[in-house]
C-alpha positions, 0 to 999 in steps of 0.5 A: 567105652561109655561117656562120663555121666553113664560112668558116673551112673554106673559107679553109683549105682543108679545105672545097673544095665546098658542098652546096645543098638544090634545083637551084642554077644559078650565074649566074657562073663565079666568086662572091663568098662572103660570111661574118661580114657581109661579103664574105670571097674570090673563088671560081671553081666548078670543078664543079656537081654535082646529085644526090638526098640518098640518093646522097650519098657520104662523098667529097662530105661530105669535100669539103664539109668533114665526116668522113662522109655521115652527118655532112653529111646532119645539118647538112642536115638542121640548116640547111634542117629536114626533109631527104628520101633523095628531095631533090635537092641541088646540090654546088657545088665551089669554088677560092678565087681570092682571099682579101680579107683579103689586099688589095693597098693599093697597088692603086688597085683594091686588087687587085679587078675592076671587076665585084666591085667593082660586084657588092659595091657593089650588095649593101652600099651600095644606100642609100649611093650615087647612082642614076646611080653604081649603074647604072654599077656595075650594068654593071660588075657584069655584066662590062663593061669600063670602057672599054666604058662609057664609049664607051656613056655618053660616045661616046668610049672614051678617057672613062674617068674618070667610070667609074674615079672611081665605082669608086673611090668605091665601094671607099672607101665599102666600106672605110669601112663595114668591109665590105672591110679593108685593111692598110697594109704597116706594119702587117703590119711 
């Protein structure tokens, strides 16, 4: 989750890292970022970086969106409460891959993998969905392809429906929930 300026940051791209305090180790090459409730774009991290507070730089501060160390030290210091020179801290550098308030409406995925589908189903809509429907989405959200799945579930990889029929019930769900928003064409008109 980051707060609304950061996101707006993010999004301009004057703000093309994040510092973490601790050793964060991402699970995935690209994360889903998540901003004002919902998810907001789809970022690959280009580096990992961890180092100690007192070696901090005014270049790894610009990165993530400030004018100075000084200035990144304080919001550390903001967001997490008593920050020592002898912490470590992650910088986790990012490049937005896709922005999702610019969905594709005439995708029957809007533009979006099965994966992040499955990774944000799995965060919005845990209590909204069957359980059989989740661990489809599960699968999905660790990267494996539809048709995988379903030669798993159904023995034949030509069974693909009931996987592309949870996918898309999924992403009705989430736009219905406001979670994902999609324009049509004419409104952009």
């Amino acid at each position: 989750m980051m707060k609304g300026e950061y996101a707006r940051l993010l999004l301009s791209g004057k703000k093309r890292a994040t510092v973490r305090l601790g050793k964060v180790i991402p699970k995935y090459d690209e994360v889903i970022i998540h901003s004002w409730g919902r998810p907001i774009a789809k970022a690959r991290i280009v580096n990992v970086v961890h180092k100690k507070v007192r070696e901090l730089t005014d270049e790894d501060a610009i990165k993530d969106g400030f004018k100075s160390r000084e200035e990144l030290i304080n919001e550390l210091k903001n967001v997490y409460g008593n920050v020592s020179p002898d912490d470590l801290v992650t910088i986790i550098e990012l490049d937005i891959v896709q922005r999702f308030d610019k969905l594709i409406p005439e995708d029957p995925y809007l533009g979006l993998k099965p994966a992040d589908i499955g990774r944000l189903a799995l965060r919005y809509l845990r209590g909204k969905m069957e359980e059989d429907d989740l661990k489809i989405l599960e699968e999905l959200a660790k990267g494996k392809s539809i048709r995988k799945l379903a030669k798993e579930l159904t023995g034949s990889p030509l069974n693909r429906g009931k996987i592309r029929k949870v996918l898309r019930k999924a992403l009705r769900l989430l736009v219905r929930e406001g979670i994902l928003r999609v324009e049509s064409r004419e409104a952009g008109k």
